[in-house]
Biopython code that builds the backbone (N, CA, C, O; Angstrom):
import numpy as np
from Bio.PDB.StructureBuilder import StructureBuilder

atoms = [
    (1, "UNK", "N", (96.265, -4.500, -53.181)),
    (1, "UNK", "CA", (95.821, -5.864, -53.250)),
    (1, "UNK", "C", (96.515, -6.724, -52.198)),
    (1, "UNK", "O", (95.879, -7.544, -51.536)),
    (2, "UNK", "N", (98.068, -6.494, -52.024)),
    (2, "UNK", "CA", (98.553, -7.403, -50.886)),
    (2, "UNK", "C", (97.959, -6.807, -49.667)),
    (2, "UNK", "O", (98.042, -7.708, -48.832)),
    (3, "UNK", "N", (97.527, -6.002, -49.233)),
    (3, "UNK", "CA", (97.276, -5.429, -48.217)),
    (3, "UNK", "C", (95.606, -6.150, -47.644)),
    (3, "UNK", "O", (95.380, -6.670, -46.552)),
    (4, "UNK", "N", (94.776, -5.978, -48.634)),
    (4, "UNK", "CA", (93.881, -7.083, -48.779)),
    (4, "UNK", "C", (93.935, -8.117, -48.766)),
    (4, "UNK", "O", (92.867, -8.649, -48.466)),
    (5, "UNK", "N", (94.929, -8.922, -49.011)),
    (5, "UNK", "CA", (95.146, -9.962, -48.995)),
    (5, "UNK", "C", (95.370, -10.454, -47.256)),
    (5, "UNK", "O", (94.625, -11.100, -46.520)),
    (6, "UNK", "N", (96.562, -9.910, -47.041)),
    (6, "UNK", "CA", (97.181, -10.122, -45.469)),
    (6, "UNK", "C", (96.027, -9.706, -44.576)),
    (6, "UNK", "O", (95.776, -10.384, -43.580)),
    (7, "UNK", "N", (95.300, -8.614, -44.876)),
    (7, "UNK", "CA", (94.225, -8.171, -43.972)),
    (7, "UNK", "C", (93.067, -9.913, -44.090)),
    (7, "UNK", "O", (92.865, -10.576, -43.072)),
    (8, "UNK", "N", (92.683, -10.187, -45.000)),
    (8, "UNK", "CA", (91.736, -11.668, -44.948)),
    (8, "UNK", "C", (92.715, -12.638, -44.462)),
    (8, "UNK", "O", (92.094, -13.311, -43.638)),
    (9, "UNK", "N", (94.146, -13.149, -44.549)),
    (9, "UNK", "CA", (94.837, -13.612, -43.515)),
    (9, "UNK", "C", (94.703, -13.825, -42.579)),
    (9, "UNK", "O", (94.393, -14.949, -42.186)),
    (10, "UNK", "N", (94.895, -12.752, -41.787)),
    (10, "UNK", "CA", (94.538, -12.667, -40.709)),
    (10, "UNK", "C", (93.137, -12.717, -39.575)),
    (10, "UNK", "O", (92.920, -13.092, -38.423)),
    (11, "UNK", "N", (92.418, -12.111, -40.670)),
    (11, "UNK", "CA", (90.973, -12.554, -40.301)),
    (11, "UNK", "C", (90.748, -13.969, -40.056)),
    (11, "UNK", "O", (90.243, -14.466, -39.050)),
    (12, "UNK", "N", (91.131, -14.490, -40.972)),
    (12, "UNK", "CA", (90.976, -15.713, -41.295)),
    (12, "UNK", "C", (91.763, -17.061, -40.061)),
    (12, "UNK", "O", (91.343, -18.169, -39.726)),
    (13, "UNK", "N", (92.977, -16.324, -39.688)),
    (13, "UNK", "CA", (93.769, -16.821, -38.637)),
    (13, "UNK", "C", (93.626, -16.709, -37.094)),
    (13, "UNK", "O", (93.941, -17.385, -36.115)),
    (14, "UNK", "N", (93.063, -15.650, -37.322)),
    (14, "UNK", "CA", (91.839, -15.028, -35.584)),
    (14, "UNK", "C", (90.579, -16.066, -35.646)),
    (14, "UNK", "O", (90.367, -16.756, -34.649)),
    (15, "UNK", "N", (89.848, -16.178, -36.644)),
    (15, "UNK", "CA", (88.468, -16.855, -36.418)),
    (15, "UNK", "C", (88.641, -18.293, -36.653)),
    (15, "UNK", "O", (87.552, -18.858, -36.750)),
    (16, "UNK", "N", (89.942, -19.289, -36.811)),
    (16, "UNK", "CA", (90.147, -20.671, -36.756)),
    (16, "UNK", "C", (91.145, -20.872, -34.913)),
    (16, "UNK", "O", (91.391, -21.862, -34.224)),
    (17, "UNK", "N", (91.354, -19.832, -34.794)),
    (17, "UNK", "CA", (92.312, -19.809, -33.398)),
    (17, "UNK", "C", (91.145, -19.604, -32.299)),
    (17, "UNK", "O", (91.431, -19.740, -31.109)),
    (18, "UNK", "N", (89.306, -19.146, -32.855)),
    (18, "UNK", "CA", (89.030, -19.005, -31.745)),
    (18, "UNK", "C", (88.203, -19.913, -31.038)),
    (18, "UNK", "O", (87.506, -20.704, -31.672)),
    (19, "UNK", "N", (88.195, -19.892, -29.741)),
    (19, "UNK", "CA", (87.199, -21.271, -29.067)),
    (19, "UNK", "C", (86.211, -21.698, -29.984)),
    (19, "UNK", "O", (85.954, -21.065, -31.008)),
    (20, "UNK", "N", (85.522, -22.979, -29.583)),
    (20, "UNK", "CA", (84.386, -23.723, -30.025)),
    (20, "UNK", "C", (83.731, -23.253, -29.064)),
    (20, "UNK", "O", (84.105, -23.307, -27.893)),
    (21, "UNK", "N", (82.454, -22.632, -29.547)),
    (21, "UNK", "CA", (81.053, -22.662, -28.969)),
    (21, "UNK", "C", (81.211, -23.682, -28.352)),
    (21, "UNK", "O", (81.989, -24.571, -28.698)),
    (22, "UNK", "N", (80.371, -23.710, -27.170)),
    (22, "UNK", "CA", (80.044, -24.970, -25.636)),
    (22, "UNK", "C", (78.558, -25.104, -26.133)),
    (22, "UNK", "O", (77.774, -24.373, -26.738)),
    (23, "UNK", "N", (78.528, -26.348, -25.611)),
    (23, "UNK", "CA", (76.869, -26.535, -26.308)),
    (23, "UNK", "C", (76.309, -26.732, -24.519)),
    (23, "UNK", "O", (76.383, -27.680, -23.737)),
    (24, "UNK", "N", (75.766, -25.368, -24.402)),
    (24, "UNK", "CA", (74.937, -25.526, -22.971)),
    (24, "UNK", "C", (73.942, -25.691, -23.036)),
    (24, "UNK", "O", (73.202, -25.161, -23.865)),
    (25, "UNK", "N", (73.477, -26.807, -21.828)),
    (25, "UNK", "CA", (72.086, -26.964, -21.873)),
    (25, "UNK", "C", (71.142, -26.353, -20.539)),
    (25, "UNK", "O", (71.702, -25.507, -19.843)),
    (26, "UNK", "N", (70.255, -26.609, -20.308)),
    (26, "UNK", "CA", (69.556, -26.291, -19.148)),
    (26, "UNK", "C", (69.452, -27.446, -18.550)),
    (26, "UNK", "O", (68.811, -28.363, -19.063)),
    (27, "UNK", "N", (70.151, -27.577, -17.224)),
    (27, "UNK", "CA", (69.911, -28.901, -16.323)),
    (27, "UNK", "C", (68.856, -28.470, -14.924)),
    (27, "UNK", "O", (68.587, -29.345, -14.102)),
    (28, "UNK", "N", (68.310, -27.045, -14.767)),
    (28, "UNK", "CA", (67.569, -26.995, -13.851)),
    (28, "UNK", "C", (66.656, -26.057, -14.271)),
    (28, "UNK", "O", (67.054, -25.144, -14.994)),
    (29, "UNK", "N", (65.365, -26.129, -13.905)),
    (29, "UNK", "CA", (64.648, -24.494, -14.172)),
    (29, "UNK", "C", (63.162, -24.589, -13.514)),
    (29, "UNK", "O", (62.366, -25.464, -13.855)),
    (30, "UNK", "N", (62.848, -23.516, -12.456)),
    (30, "UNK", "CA", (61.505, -23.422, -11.811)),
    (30, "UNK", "C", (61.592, -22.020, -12.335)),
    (30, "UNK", "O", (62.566, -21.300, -12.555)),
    (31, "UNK", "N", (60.000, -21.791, -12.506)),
    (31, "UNK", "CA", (59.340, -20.774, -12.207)),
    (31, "UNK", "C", (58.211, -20.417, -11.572)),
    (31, "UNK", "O", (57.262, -21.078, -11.992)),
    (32, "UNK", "N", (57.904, -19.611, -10.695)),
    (32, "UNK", "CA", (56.783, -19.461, -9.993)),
    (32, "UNK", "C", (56.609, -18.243, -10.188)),
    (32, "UNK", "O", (57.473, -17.460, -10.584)),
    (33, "UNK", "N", (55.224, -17.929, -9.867)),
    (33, "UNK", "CA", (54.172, -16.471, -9.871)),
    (33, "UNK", "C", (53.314, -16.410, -9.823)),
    (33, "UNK", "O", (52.673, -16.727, -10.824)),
    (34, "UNK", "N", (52.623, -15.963, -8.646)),
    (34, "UNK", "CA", (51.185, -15.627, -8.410)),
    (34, "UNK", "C", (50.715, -14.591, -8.677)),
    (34, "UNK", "O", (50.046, -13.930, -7.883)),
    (35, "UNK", "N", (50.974, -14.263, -9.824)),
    (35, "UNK", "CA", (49.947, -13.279, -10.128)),
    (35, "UNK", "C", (49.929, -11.988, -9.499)),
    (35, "UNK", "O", (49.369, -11.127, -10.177)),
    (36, "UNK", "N", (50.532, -11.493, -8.033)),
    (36, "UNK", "CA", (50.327, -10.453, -7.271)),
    (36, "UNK", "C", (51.673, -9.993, -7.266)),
    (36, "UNK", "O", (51.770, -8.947, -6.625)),
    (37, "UNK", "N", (52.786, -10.408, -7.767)),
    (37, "UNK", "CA", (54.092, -9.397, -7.432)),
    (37, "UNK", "C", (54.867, -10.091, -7.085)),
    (37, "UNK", "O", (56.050, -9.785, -7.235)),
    (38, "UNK", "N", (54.497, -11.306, -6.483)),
    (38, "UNK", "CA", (54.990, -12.375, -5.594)),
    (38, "UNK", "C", (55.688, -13.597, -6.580)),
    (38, "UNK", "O", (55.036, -14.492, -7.118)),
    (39, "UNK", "N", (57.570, -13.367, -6.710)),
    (39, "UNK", "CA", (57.495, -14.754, -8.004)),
    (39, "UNK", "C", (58.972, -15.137, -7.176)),
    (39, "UNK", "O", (59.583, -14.462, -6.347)),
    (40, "UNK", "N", (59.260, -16.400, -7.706)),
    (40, "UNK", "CA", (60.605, -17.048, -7.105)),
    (40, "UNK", "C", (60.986, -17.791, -8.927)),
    (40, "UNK", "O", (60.017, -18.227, -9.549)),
    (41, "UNK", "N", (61.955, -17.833, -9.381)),
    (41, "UNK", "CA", (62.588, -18.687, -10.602)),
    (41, "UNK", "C", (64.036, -19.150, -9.948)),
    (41, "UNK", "O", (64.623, -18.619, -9.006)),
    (42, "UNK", "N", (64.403, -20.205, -10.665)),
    (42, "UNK", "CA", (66.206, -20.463, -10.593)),
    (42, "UNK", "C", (66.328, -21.151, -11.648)),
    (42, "UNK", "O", (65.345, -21.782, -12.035)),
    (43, "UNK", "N", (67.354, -21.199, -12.259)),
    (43, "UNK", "CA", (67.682, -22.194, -13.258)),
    (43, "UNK", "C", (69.601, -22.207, -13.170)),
    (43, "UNK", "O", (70.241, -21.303, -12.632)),
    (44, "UNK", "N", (70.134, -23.258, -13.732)),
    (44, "UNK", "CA", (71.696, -24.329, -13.484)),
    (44, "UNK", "C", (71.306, -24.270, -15.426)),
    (44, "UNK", "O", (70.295, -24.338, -16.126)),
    (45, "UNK", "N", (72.551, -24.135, -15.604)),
    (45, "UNK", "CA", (73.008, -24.592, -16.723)),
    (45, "UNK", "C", (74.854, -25.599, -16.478)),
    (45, "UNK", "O", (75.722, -25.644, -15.606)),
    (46, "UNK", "N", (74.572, -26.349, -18.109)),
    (46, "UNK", "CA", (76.093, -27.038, -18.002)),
    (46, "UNK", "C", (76.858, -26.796, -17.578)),
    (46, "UNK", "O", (77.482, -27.528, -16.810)),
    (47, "UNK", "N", (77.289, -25.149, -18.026)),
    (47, "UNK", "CA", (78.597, -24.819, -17.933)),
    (47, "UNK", "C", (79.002, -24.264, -16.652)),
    (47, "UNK", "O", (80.160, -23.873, -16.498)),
    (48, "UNK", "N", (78.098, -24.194, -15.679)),
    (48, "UNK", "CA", (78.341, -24.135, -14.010)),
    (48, "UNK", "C", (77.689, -22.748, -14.165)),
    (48, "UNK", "O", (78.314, -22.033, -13.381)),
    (49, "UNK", "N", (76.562, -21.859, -14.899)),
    (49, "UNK", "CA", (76.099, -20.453, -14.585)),
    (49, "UNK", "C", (75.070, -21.020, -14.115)),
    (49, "UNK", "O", (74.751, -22.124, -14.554)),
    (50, "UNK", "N", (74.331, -20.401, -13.130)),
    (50, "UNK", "CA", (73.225, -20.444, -12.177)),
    (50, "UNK", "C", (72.585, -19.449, -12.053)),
    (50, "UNK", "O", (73.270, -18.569, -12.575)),
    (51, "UNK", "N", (71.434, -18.905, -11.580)),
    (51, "UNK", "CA", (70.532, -17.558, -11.142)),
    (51, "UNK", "C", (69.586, -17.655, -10.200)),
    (51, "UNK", "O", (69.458, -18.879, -10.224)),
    (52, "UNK", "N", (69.097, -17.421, -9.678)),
    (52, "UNK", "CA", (68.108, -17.509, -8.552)),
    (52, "UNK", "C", (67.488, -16.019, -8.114)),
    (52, "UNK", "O", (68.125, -14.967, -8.064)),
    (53, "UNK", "N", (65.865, -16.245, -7.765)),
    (53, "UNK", "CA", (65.924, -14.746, -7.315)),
    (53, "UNK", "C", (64.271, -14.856, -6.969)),
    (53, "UNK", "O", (63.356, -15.381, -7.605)),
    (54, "UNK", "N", (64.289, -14.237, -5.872)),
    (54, "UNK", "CA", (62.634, -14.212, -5.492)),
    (54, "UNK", "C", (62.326, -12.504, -5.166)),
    (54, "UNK", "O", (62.850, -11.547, -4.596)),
    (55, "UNK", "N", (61.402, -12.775, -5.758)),
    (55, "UNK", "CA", (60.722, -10.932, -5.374)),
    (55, "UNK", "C", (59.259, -10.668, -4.265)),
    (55, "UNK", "O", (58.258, -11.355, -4.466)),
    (56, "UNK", "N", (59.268, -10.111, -3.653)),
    (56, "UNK", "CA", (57.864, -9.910, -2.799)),
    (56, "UNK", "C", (57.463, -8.705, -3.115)),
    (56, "UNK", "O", (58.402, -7.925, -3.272)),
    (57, "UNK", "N", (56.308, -8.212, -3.283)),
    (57, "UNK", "CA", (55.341, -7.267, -3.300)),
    (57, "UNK", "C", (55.463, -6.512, -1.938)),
    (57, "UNK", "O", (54.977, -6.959, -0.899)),
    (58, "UNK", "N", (56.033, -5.531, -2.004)),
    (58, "UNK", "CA", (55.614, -4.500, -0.051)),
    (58, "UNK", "C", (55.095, -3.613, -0.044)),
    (58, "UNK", "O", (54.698, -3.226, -1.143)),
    (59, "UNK", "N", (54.790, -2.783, 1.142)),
    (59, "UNK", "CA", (54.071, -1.627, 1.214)),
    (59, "UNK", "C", (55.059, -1.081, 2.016)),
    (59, "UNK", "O", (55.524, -1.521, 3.067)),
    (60, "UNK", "N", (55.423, 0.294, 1.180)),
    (60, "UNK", "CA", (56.595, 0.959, 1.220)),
    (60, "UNK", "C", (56.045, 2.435, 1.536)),
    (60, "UNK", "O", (55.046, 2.932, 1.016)),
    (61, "UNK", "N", (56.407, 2.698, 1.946)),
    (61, "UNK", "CA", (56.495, 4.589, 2.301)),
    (61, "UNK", "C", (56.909, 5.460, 0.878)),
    (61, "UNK", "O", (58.057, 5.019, 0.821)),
    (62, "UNK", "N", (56.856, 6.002, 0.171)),
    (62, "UNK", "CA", (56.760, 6.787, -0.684)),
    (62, "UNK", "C", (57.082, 7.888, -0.057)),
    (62, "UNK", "O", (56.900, 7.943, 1.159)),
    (63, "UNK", "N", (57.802, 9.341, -0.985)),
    (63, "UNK", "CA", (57.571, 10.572, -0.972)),
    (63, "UNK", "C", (56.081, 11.439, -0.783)),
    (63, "UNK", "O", (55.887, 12.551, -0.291)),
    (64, "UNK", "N", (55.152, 10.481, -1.364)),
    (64, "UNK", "CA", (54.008, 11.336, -1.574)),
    (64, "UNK", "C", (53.287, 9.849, -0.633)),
    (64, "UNK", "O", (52.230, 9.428, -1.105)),
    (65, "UNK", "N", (53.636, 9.383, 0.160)),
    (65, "UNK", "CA", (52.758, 8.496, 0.666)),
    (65, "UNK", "C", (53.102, 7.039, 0.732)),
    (65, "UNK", "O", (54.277, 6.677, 0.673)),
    (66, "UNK", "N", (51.938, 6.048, 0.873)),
    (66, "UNK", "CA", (51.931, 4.713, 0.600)),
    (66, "UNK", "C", (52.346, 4.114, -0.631)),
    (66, "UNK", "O", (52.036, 4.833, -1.581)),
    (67, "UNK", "N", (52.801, 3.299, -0.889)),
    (67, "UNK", "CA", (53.311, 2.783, -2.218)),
    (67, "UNK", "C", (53.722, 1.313, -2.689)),
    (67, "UNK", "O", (54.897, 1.163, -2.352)),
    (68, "UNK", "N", (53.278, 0.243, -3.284)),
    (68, "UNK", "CA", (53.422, -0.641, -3.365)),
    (68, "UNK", "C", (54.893, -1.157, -4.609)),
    (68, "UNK", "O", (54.888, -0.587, -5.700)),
    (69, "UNK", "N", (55.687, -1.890, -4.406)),
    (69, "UNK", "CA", (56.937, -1.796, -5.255)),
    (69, "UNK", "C", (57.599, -3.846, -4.851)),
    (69, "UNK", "O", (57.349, -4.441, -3.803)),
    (70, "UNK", "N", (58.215, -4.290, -5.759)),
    (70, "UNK", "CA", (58.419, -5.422, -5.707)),
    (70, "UNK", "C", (60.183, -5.484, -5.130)),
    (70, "UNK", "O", (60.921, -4.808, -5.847)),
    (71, "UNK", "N", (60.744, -6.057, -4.189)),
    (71, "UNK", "CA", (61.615, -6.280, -3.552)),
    (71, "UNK", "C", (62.186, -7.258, -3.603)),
    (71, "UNK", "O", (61.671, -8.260, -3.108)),
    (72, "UNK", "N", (63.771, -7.344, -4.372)),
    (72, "UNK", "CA", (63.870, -8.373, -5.110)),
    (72, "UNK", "C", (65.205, -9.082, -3.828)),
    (72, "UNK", "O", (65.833, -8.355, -3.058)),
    (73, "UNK", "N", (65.301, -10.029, -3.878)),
    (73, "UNK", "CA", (66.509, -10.712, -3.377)),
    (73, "UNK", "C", (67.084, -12.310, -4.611)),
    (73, "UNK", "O", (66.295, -13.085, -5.152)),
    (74, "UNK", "N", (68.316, -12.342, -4.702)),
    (74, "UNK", "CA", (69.040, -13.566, -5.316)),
    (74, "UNK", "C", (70.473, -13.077, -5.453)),
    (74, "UNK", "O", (71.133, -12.143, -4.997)),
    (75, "UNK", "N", (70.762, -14.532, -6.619)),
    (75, "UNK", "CA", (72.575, -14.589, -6.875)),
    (75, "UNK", "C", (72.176, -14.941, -8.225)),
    (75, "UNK", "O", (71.140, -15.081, -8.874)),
    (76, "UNK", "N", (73.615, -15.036, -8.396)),
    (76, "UNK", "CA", (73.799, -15.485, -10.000)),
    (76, "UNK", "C", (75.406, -16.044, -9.922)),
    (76, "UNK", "O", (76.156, -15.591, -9.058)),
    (77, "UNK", "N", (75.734, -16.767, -10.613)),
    (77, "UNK", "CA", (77.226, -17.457, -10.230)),
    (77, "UNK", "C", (77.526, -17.445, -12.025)),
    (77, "UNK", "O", (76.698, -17.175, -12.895)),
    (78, "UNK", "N", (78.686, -17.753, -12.175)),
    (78, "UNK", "CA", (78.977, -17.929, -13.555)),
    (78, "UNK", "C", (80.578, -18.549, -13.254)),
    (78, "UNK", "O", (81.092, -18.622, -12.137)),
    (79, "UNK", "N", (81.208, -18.965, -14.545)),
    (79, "UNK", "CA", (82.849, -19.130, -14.384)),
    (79, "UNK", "C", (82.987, -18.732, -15.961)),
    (79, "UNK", "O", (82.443, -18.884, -17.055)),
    (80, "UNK", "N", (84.641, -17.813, -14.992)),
    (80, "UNK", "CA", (85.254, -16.973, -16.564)),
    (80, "UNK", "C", (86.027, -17.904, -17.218)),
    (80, "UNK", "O", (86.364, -19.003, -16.778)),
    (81, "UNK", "N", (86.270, -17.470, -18.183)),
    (81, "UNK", "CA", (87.501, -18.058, -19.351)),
    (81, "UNK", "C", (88.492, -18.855, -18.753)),
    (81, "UNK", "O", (88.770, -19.968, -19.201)),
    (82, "UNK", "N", (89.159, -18.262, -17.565)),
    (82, "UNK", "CA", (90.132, -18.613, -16.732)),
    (82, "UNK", "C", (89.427, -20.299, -15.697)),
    (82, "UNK", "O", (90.003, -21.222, -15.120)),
    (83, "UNK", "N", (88.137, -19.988, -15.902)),
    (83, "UNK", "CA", (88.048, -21.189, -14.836)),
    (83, "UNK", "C", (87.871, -21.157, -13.225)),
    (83, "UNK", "O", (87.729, -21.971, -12.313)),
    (84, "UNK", "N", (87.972, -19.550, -13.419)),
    (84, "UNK", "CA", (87.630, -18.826, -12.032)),
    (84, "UNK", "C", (86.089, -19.092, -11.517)),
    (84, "UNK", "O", (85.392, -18.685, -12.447)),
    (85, "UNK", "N", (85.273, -19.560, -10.523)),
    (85, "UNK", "CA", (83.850, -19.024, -10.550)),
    (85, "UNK", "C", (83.432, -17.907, -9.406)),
    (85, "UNK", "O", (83.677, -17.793, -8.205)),
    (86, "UNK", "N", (82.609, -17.066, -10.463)),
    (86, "UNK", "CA", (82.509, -15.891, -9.891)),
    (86, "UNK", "C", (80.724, -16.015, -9.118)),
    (86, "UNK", "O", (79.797, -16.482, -9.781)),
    (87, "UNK", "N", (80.586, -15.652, -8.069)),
    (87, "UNK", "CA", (79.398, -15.578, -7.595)),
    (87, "UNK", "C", (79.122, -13.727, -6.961)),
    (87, "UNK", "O", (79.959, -12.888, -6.630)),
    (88, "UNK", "N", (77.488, -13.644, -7.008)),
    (88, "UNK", "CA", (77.416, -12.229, -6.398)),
    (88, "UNK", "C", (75.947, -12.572, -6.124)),
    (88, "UNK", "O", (75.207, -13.251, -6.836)),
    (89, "UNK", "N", (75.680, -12.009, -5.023)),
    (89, "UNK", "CA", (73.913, -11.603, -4.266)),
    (89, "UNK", "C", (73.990, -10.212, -4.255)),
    (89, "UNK", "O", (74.778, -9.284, -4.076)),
    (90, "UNK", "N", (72.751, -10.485, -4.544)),
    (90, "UNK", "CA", (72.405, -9.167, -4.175)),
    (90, "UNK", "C", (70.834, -8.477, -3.791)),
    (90, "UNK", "O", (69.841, -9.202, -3.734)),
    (91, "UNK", "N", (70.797, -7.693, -3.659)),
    (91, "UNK", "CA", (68.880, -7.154, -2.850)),
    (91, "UNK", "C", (68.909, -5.917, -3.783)),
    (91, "UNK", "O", (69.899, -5.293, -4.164)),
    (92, "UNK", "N", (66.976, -5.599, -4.201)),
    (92, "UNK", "CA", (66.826, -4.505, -4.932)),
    (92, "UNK", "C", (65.822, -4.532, -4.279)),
    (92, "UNK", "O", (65.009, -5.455, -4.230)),
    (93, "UNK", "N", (65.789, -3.453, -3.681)),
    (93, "UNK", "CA", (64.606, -2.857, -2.746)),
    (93, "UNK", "C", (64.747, -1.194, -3.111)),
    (93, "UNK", "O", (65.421, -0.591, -3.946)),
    (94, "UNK", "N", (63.686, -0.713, -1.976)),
    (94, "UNK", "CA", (63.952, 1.228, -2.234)),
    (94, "UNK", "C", (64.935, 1.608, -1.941)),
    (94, "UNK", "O", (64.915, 2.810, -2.205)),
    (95, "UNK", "N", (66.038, 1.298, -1.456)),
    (95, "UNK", "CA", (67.221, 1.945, -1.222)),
    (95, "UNK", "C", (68.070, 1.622, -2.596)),
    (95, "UNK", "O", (69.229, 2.022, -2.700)),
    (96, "UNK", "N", (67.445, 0.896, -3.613)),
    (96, "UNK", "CA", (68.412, 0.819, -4.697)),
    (96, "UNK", "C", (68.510, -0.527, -4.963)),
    (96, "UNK", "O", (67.624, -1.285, -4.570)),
    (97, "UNK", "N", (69.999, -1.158, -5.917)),
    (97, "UNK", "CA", (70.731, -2.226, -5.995)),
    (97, "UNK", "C", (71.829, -2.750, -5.365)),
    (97, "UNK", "O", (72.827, -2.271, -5.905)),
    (98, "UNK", "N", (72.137, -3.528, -4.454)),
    (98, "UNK", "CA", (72.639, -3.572, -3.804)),
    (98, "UNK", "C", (73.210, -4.987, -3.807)),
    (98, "UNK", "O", (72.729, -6.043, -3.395)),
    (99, "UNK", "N", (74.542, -4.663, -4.475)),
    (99, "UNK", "CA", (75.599, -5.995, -4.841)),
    (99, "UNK", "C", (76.313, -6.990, -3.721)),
    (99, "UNK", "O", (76.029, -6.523, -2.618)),
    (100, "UNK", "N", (76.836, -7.752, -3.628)),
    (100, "UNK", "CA", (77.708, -8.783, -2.581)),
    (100, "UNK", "C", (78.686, -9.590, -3.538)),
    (100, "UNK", "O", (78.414, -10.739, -3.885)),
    (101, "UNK", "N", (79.711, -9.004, -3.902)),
    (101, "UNK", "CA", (80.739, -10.200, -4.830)),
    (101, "UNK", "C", (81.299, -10.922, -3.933)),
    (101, "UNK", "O", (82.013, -10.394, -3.080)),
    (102, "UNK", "N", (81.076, -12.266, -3.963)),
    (102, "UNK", "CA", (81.654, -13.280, -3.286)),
    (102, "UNK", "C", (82.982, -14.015, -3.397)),
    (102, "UNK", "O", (83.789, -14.456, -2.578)),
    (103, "UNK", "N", (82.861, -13.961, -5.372)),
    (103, "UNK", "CA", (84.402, -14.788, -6.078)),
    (103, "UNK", "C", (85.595, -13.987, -5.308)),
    (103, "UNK", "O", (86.772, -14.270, -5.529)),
]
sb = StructureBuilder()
sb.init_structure("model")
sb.init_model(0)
sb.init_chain("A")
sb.init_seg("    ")
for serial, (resi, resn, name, xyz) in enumerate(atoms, 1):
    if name == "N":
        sb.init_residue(resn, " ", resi, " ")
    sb.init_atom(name, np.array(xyz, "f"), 0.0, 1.0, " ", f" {name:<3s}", serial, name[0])
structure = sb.get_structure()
């Protein structure tokens, strides 16, 4: 029973010690898309996270030929716990994903 006890203690002493939820809002947001492959979005929130990213439709070379595939380029930014802000770009095309950490 004491063991139960100290164990809800502590529970109890972790989940009043931990942050307040941030009440984020959305302060920016586009979206676009035509319909063919072809889209651009970004959106800003409060707490300084951001995203951005446009994709194009190409005609790509394939193994077995011609091939149509969407080719993405953007960033995304965020800030950690610390207050650090972290940013990264990056491109997704046929060669893969392909990162850029900036922070």
């Amino acid at each position: 029973m004491k063991l139960l006890f100290v164990t809800l203690c502590v529970l109890v002493a972790m989940v009043s010690s931990a942050p307040a939820p941030q009440d984020v809002q959305i302060v920016e947001y586009e979206n676009n898309n035509d319909g063919t492959g072809n889209y651009d979005f970004k959106f800003a929130l409060t707490d300084g996270t951001k995203q951005e990213e446009k994709g194009e439709l190409k005609d790509l070379q394939g193994e077995d030929g011609p091939v149509q595939a969407v080719v993405k380029t953007g960033s995304y930014e965020f800030t950690d716990l610390d207050g650090k802000v972290h940013k990264v770009s990056y491109t997704a095309d046929e060669n893969g994903f392909h990162p850029n950490v900036e922070s």
